[in-house]
PyMOL Python script that loads the backbone (N, CA, C, O; Angstrom):
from pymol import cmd

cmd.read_pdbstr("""\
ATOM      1  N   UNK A   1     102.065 117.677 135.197  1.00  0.00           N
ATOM      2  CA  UNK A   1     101.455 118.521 134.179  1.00  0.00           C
ATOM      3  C   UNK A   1     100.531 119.564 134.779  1.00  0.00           C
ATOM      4  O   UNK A   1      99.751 120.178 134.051  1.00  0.00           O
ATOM      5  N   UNK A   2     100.603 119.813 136.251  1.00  0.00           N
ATOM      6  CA  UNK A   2      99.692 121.003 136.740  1.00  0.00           C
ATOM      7  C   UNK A   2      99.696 122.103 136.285  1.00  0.00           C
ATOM      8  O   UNK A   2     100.289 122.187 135.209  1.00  0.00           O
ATOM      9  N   UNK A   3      99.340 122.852 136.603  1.00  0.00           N
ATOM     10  CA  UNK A   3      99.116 124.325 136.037  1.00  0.00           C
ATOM     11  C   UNK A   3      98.178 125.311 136.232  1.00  0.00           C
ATOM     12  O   UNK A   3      97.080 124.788 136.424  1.00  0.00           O
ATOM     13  N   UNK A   4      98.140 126.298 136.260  1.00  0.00           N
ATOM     14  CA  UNK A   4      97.054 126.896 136.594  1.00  0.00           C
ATOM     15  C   UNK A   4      96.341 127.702 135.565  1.00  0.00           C
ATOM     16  O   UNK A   4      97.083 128.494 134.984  1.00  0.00           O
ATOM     17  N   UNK A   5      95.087 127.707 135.185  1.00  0.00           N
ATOM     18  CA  UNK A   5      94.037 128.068 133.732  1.00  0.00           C
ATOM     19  C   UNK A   5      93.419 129.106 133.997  1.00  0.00           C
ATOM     20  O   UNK A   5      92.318 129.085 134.545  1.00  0.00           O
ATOM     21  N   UNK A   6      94.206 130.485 133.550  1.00  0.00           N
ATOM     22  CA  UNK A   6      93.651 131.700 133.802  1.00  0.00           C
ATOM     23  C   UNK A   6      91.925 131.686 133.745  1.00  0.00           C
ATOM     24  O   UNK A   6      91.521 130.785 133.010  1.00  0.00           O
ATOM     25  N   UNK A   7      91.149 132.269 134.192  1.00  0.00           N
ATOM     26  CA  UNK A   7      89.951 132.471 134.166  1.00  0.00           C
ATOM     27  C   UNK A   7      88.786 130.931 134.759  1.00  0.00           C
ATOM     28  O   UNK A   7      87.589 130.842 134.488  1.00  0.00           O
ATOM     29  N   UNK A   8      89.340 130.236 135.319  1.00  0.00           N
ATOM     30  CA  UNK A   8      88.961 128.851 135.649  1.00  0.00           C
ATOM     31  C   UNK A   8      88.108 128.973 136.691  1.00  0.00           C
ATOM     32  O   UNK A   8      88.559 129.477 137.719  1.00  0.00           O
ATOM     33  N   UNK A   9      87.089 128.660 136.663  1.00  0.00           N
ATOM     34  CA  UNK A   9      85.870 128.800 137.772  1.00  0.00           C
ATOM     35  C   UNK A   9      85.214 127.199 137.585  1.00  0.00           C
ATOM     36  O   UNK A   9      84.940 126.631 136.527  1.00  0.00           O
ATOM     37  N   UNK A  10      85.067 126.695 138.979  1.00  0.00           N
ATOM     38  CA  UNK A  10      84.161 125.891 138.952  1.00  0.00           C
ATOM     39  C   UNK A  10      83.988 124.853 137.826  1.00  0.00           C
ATOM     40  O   UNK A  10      82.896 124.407 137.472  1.00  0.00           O
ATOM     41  N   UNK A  11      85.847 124.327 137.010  1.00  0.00           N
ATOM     42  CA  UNK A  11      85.785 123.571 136.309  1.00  0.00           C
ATOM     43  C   UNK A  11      85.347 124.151 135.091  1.00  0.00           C
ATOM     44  O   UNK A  11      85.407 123.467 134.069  1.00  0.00           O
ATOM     45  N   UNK A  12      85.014 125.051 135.058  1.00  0.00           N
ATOM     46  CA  UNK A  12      84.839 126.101 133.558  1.00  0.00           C
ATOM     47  C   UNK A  12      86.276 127.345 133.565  1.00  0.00           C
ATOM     48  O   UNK A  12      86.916 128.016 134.374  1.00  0.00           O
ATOM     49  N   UNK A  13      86.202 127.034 131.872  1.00  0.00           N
ATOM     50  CA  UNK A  13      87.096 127.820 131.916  1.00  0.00           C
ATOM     51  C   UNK A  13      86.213 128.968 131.197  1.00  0.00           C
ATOM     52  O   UNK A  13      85.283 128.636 130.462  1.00  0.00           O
ATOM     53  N   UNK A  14      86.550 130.424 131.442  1.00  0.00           N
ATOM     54  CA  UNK A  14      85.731 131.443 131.010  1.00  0.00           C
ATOM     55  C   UNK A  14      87.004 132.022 130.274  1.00  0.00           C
ATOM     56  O   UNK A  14      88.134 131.997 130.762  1.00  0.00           O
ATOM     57  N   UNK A  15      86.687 132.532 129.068  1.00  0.00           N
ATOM     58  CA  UNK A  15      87.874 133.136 127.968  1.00  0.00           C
ATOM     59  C   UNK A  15      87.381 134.113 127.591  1.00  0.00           C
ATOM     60  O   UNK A  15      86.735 133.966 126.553  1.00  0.00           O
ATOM     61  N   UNK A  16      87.416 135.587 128.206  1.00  0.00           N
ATOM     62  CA  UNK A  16      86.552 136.625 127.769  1.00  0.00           C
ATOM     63  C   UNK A  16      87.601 137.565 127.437  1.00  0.00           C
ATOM     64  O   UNK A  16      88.172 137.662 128.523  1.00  0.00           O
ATOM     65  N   UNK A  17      88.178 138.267 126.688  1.00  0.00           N
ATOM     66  CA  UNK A  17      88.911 139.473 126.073  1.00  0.00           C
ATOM     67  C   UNK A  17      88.113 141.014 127.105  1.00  0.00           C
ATOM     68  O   UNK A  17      86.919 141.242 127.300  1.00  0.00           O
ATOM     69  N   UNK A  18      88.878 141.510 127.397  1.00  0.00           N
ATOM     70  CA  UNK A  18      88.762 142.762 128.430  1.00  0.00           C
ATOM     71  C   UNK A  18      88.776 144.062 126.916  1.00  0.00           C
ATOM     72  O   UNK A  18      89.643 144.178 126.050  1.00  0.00           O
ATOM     73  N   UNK A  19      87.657 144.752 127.066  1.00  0.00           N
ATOM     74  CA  UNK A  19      87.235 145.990 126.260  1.00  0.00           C
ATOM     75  C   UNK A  19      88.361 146.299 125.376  1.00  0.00           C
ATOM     76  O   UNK A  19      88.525 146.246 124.157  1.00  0.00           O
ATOM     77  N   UNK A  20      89.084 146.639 126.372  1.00  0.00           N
ATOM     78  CA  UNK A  20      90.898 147.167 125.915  1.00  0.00           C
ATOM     79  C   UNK A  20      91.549 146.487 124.990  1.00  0.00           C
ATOM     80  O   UNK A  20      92.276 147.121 124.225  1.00  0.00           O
ATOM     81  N   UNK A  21      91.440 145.159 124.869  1.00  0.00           N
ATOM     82  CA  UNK A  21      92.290 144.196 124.024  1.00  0.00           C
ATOM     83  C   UNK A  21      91.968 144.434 122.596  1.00  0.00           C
ATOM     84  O   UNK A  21      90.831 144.703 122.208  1.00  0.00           O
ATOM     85  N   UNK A  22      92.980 144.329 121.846  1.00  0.00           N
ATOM     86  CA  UNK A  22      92.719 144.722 120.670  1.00  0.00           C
ATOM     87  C   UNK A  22      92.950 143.453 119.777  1.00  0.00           C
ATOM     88  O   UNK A  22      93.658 142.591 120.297  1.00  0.00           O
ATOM     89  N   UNK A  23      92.598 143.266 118.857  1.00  0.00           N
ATOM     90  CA  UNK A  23      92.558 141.721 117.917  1.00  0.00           C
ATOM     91  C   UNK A  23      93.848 140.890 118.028  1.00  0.00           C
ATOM     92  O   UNK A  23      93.860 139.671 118.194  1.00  0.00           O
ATOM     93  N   UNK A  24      95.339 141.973 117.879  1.00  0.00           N
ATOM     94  CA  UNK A  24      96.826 141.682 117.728  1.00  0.00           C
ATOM     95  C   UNK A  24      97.021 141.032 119.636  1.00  0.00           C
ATOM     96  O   UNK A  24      97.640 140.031 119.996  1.00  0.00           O
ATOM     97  N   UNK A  25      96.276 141.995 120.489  1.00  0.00           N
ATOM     98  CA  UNK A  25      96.614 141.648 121.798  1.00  0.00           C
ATOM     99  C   UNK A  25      95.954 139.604 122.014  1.00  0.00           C
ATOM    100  O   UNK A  25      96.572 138.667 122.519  1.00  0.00           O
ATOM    101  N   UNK A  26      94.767 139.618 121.488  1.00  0.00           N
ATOM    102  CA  UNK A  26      93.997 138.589 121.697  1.00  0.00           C
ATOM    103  C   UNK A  26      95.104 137.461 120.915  1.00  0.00           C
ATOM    104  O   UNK A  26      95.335 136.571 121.734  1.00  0.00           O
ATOM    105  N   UNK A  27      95.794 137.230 119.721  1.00  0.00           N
ATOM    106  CA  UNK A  27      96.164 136.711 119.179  1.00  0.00           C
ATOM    107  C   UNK A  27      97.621 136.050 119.554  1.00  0.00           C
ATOM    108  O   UNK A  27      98.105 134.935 119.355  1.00  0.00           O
ATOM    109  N   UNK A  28      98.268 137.671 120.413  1.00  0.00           N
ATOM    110  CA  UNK A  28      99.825 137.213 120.585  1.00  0.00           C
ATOM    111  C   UNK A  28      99.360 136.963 122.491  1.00  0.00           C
ATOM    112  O   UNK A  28     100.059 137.449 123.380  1.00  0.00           O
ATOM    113  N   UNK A  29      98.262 136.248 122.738  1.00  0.00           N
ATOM    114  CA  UNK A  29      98.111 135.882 124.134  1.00  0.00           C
ATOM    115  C   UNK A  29      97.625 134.296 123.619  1.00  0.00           C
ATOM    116  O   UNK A  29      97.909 133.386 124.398  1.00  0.00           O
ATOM    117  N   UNK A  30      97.018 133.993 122.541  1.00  0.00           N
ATOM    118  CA  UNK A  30      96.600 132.977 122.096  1.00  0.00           C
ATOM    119  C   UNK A  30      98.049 132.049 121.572  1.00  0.00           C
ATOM    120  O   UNK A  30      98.187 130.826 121.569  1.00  0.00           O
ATOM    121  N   UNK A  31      99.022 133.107 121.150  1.00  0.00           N
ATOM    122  CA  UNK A  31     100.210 132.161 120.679  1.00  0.00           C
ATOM    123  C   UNK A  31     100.971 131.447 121.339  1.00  0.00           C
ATOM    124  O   UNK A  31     101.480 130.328 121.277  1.00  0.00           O
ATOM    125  N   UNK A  32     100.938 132.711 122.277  1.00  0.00           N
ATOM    126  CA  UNK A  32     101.808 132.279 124.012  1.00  0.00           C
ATOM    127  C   UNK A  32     101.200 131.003 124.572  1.00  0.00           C
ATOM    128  O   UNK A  32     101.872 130.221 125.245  1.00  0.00           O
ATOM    129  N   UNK A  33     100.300 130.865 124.371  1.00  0.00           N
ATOM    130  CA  UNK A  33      99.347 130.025 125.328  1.00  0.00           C
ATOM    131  C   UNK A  33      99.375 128.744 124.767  1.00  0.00           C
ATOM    132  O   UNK A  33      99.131 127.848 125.576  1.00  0.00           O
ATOM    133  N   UNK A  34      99.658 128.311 123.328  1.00  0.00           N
ATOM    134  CA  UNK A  34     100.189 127.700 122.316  1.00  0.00           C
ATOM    135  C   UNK A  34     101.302 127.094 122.675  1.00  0.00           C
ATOM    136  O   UNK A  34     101.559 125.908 122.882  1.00  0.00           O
ATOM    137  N   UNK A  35     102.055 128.250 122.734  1.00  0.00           N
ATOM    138  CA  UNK A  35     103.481 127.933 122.764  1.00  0.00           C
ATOM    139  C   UNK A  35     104.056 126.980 124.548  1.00  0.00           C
ATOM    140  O   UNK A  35     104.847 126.058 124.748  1.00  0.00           O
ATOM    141  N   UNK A  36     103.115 127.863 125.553  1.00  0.00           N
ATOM    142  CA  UNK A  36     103.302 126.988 126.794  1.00  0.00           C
ATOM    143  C   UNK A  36     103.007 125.588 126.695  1.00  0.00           C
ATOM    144  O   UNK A  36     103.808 124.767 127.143  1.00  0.00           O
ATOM    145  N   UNK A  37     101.596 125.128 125.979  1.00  0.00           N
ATOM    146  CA  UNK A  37     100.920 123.908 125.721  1.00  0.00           C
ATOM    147  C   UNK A  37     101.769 122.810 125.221  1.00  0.00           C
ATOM    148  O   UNK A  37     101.828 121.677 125.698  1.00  0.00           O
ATOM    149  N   UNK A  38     102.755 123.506 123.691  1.00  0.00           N
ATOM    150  CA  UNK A  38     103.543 122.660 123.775  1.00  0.00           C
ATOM    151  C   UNK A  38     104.923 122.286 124.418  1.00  0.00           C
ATOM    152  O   UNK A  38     105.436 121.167 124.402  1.00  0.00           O
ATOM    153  N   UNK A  39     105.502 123.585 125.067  1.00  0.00           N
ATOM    154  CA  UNK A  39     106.162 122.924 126.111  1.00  0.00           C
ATOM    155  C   UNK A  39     105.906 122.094 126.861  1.00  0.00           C
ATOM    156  O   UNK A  39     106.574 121.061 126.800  1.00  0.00           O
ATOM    157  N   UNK A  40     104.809 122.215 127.895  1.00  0.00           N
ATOM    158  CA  UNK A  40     104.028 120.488 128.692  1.00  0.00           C
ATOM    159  C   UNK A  40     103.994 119.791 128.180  1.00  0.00           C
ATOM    160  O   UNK A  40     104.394 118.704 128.597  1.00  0.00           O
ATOM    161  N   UNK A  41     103.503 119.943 126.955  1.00  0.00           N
ATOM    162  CA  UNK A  41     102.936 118.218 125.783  1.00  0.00           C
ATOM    163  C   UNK A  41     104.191 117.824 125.940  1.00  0.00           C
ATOM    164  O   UNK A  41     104.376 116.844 126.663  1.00  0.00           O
ATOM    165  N   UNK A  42     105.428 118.531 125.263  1.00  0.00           N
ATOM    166  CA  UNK A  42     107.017 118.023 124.859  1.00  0.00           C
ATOM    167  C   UNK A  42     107.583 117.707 126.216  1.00  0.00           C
ATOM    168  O   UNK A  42     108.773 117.412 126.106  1.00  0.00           O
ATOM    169  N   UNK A  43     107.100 117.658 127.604  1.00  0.00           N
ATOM    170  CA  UNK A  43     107.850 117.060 128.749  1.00  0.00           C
ATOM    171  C   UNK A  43     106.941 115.864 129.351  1.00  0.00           C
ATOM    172  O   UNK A  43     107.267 115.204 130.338  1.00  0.00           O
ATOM    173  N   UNK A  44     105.363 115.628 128.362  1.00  0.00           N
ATOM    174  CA  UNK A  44     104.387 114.652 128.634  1.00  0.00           C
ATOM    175  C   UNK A  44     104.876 112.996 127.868  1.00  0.00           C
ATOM    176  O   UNK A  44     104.428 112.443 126.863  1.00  0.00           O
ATOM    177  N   UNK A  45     105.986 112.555 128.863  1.00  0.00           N
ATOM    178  CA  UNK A  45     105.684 110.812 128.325  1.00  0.00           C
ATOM    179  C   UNK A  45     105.222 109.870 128.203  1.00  0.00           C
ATOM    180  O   UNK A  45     105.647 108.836 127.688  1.00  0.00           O
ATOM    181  N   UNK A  46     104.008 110.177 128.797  1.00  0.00           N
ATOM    182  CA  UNK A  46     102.703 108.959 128.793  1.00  0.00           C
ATOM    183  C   UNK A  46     101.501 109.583 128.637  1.00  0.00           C
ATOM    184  O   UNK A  46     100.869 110.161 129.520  1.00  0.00           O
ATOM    185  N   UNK A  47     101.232 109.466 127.608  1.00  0.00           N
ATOM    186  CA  UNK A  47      99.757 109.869 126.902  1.00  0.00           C
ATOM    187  C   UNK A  47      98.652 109.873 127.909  1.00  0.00           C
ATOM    188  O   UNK A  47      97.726 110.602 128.266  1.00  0.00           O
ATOM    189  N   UNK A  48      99.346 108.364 128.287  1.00  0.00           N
ATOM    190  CA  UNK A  48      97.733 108.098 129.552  1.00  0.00           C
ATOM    191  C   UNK A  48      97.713 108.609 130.721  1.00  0.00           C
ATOM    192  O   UNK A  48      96.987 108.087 131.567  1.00  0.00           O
ATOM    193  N   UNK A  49      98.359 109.539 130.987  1.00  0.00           N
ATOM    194  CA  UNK A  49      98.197 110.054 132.342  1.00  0.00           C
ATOM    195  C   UNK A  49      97.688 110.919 132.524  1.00  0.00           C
ATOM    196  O   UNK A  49      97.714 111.821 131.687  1.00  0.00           O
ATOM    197  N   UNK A  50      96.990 111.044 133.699  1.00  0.00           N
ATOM    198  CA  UNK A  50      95.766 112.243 134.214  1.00  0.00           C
ATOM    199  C   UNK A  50      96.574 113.645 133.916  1.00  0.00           C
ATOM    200  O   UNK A  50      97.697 114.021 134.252  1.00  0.00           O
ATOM    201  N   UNK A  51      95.521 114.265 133.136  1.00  0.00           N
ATOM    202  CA  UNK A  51      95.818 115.745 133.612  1.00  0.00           C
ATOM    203  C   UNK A  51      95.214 116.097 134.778  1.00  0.00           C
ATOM    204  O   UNK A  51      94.501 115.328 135.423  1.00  0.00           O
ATOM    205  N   UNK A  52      95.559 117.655 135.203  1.00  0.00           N
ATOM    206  CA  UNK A  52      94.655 118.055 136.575  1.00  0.00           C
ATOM    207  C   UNK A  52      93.067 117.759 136.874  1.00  0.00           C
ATOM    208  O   UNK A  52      92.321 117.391 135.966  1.00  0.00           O
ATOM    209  N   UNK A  53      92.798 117.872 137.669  1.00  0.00           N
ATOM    210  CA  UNK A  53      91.396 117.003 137.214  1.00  0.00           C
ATOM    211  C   UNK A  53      90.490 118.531 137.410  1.00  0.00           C
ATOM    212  O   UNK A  53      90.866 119.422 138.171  1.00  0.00           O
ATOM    213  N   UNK A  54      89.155 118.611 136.501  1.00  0.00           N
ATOM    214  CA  UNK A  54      88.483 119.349 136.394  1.00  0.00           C
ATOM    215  C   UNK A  54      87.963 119.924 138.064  1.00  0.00           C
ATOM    216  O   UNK A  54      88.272 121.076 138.369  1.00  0.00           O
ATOM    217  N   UNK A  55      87.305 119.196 138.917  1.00  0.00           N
ATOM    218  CA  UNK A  55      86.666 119.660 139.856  1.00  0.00           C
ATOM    219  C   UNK A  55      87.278 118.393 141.289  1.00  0.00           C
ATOM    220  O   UNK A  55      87.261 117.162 141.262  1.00  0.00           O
ATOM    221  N   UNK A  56      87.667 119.158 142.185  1.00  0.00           N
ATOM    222  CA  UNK A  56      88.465 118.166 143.209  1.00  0.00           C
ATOM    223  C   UNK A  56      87.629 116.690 143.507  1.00  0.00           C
ATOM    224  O   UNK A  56      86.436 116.412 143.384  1.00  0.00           O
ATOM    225  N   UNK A  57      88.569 116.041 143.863  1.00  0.00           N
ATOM    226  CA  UNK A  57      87.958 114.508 144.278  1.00  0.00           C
ATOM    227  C   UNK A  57      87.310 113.548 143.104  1.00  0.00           C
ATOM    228  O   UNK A  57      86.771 112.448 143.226  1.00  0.00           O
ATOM    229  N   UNK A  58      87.534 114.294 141.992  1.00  0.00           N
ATOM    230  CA  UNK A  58      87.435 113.892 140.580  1.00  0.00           C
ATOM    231  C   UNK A  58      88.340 113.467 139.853  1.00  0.00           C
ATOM    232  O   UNK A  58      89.262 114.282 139.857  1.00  0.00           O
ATOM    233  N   UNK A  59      88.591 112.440 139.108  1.00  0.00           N
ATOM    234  CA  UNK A  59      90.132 112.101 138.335  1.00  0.00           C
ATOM    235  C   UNK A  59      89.914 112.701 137.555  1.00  0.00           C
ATOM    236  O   UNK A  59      88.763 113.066 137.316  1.00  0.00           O
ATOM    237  N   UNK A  60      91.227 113.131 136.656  1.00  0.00           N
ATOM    238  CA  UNK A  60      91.234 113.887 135.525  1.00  0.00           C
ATOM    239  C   UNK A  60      91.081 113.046 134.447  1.00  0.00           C
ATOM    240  O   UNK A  60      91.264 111.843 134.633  1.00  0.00           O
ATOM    241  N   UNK A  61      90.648 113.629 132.868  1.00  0.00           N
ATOM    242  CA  UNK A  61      90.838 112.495 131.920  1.00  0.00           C
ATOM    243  C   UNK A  61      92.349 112.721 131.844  1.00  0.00           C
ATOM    244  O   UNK A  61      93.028 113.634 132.313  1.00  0.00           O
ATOM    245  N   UNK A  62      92.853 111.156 130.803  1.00  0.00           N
ATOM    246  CA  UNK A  62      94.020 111.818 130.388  1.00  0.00           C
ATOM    247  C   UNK A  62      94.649 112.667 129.515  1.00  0.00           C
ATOM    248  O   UNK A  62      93.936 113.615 129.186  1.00  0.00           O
ATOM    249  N   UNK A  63      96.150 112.642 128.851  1.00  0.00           N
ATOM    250  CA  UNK A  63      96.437 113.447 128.237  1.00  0.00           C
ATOM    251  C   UNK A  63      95.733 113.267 126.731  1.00  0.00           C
ATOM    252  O   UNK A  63      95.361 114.116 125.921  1.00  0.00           O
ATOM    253  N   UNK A  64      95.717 112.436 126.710  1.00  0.00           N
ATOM    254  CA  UNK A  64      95.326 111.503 125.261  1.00  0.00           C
ATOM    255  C   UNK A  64      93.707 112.286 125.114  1.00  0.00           C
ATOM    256  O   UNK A  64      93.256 113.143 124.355  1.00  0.00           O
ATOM    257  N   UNK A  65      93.203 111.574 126.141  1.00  0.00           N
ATOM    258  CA  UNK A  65      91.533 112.586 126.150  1.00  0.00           C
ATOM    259  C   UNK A  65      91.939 113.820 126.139  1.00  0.00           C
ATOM    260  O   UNK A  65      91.521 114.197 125.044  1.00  0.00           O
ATOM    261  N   UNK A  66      92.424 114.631 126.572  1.00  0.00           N
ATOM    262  CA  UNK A  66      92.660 116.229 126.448  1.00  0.00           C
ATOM    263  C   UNK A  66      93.083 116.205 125.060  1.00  0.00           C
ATOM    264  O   UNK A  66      92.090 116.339 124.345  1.00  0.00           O
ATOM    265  N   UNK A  67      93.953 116.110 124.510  1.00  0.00           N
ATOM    266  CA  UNK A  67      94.045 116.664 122.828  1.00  0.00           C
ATOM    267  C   UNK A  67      93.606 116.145 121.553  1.00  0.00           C
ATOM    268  O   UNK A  67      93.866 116.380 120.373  1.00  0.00           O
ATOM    269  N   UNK A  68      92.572 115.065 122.428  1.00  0.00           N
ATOM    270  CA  UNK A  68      91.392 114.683 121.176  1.00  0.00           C
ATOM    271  C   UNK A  68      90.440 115.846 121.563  1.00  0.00           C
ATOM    272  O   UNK A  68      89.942 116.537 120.674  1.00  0.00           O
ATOM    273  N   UNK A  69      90.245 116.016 122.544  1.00  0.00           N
ATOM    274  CA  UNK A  69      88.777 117.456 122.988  1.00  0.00           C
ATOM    275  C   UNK A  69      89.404 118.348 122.117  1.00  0.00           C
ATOM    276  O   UNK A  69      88.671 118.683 121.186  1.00  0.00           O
ATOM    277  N   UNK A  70      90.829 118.979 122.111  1.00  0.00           N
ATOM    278  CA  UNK A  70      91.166 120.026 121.530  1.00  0.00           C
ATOM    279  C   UNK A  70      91.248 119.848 120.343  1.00  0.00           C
ATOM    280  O   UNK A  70      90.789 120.802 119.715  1.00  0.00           O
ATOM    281  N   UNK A  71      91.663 118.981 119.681  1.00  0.00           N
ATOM    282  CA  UNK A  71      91.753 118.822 117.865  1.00  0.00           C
ATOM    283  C   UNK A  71      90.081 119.149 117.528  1.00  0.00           C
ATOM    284  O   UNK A  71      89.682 120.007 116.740  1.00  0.00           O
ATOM    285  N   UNK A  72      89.351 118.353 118.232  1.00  0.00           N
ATOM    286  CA  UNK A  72      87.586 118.432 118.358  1.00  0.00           C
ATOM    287  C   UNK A  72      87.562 119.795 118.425  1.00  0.00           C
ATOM    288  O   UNK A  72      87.574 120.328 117.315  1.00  0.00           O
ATOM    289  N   UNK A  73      87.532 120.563 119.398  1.00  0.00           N
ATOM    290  CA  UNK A  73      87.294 121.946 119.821  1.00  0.00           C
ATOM    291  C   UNK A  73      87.926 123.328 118.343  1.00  0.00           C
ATOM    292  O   UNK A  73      87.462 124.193 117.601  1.00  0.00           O
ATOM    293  N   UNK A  74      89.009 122.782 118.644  1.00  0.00           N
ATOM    294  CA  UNK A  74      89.856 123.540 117.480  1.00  0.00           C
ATOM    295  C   UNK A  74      89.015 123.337 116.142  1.00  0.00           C
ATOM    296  O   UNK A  74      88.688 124.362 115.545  1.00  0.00           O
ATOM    297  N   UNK A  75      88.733 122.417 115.751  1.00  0.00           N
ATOM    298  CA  UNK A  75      87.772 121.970 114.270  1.00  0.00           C
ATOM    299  C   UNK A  75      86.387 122.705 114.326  1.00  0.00           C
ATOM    300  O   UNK A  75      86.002 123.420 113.401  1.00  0.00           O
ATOM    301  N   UNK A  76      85.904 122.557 115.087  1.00  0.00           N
ATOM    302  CA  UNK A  76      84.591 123.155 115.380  1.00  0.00           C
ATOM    303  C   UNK A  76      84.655 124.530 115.727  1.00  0.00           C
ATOM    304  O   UNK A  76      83.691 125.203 115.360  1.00  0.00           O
ATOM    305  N   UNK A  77      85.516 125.078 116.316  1.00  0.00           N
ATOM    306  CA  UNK A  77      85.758 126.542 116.310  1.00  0.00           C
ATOM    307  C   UNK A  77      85.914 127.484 114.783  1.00  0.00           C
ATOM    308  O   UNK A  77      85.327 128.490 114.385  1.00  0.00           O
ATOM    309  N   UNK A  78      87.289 126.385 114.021  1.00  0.00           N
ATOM    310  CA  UNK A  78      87.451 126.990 112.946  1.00  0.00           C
ATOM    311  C   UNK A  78      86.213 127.237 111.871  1.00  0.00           C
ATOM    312  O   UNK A  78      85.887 128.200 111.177  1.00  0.00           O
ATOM    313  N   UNK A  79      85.725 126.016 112.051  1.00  0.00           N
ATOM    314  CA  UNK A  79      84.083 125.814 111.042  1.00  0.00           C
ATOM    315  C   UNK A  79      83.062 127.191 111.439  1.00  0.00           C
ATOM    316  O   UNK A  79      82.432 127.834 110.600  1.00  0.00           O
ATOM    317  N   UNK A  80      83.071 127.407 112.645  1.00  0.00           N
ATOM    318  CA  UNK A  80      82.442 128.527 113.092  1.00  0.00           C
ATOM    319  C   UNK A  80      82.857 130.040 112.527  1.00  0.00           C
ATOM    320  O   UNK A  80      82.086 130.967 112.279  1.00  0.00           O
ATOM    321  N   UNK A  81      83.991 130.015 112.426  1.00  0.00           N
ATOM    322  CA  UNK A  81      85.075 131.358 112.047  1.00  0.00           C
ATOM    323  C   UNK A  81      84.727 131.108 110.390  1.00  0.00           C
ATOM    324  O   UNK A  81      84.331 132.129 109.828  1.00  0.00           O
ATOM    325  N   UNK A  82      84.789 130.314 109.834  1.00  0.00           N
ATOM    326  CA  UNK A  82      84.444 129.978 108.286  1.00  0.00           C
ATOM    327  C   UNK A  82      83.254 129.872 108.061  1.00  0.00           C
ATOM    328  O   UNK A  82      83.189 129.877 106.832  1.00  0.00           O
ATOM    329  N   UNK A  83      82.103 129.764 108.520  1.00  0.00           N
ATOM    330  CA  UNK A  83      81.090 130.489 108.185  1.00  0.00           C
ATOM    331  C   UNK A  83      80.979 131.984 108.385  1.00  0.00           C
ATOM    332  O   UNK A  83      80.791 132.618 107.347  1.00  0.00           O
ATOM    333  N   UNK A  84      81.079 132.864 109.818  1.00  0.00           N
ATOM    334  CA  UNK A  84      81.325 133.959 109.720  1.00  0.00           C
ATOM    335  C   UNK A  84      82.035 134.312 108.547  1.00  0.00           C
ATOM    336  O   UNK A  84      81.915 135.530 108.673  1.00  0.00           O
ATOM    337  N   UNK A  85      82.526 134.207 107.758  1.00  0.00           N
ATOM    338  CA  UNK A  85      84.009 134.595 106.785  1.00  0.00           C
ATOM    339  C   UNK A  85      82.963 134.662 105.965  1.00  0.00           C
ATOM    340  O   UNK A  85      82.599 135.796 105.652  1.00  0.00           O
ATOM    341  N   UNK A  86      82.207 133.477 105.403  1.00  0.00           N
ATOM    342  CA  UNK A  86      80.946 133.144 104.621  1.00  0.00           C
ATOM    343  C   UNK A  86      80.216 134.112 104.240  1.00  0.00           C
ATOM    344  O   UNK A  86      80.045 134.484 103.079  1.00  0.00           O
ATOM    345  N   UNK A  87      79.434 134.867 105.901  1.00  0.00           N
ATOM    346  CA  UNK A  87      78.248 135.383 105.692  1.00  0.00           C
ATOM    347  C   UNK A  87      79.167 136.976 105.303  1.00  0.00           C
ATOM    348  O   UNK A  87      78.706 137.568 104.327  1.00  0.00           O
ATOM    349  N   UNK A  88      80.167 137.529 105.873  1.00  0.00           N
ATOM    350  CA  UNK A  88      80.829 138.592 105.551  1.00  0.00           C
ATOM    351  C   UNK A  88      81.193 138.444 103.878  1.00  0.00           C
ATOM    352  O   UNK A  88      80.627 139.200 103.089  1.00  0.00           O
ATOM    353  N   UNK A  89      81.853 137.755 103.552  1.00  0.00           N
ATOM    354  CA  UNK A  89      82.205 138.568 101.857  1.00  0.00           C
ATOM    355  C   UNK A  89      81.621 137.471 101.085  1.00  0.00           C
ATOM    356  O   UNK A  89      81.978 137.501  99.907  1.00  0.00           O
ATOM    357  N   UNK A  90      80.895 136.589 101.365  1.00  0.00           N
ATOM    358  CA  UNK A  90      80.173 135.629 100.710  1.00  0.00           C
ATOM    359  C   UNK A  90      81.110 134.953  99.506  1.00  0.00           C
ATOM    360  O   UNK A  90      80.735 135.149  98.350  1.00  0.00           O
ATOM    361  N   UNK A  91      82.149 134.271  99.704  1.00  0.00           N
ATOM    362  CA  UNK A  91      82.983 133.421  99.308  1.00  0.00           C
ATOM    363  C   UNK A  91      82.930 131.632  99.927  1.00  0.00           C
ATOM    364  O   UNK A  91      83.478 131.318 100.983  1.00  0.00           O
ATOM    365  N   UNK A  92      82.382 130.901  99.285  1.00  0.00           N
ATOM    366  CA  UNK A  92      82.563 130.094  99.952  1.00  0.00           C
ATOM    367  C   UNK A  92      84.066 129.217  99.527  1.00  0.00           C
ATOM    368  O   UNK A  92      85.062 129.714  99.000  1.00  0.00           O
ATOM    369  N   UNK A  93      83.892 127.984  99.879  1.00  0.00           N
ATOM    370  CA  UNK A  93      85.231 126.652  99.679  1.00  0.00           C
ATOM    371  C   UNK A  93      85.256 125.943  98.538  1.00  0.00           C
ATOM    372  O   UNK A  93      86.148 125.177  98.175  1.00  0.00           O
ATOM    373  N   UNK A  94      83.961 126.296  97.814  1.00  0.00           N
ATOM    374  CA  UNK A  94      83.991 125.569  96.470  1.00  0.00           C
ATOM    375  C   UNK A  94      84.374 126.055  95.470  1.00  0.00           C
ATOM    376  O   UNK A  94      84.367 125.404  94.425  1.00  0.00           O
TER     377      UNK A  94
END
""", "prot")
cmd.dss("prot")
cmd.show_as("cartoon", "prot")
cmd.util.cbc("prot")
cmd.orient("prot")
């Protein structure tokens, strides 16, 4: 499941959009990136096995830990984007 994580420093990943990128560019790089993820997942047969590991001489968590962080990450991102939405046209969920 190796791979290499554009913008990856020091076990951080940095996700910064370049001036130039425009909302459609950010989105159809986000799909792609989607779309690779689940190709790996769909060739991943054991949940429990290490992904790459963050920083050398370190085990990785496994796969299982990686897409609980992301369901986590993904939830908490969206909540973030839905308040912004909030404070812009002041609509809330109720």
């Amino acid at each position: 499941m190796a791979g290499d994580v554009p913008g990856r420093t020091g076990g951080q990943a940095t996700f910064q959009a370049a001036p130039a990128d425009s909302a459609a560019d950010i989105v159809a790089r986000y799909r792609e990136t989607v779309e690779r993820a689940n190709d790996v997942l769909d060739g991943c047969t054991d949940p429990g096995a290490p992904v790459p590991p963050p920083r050398p001489g370190r085990p990785g968590p496994s796969v299982r830990w990686a897409l609980t962080h992301m369901i986590e990450e993904t939830g908490r991102h969206a909540g973030h984007a839905d308040i912004l939405r909030e404070l812009i046209d002041g609509s809330t969920g109720r």
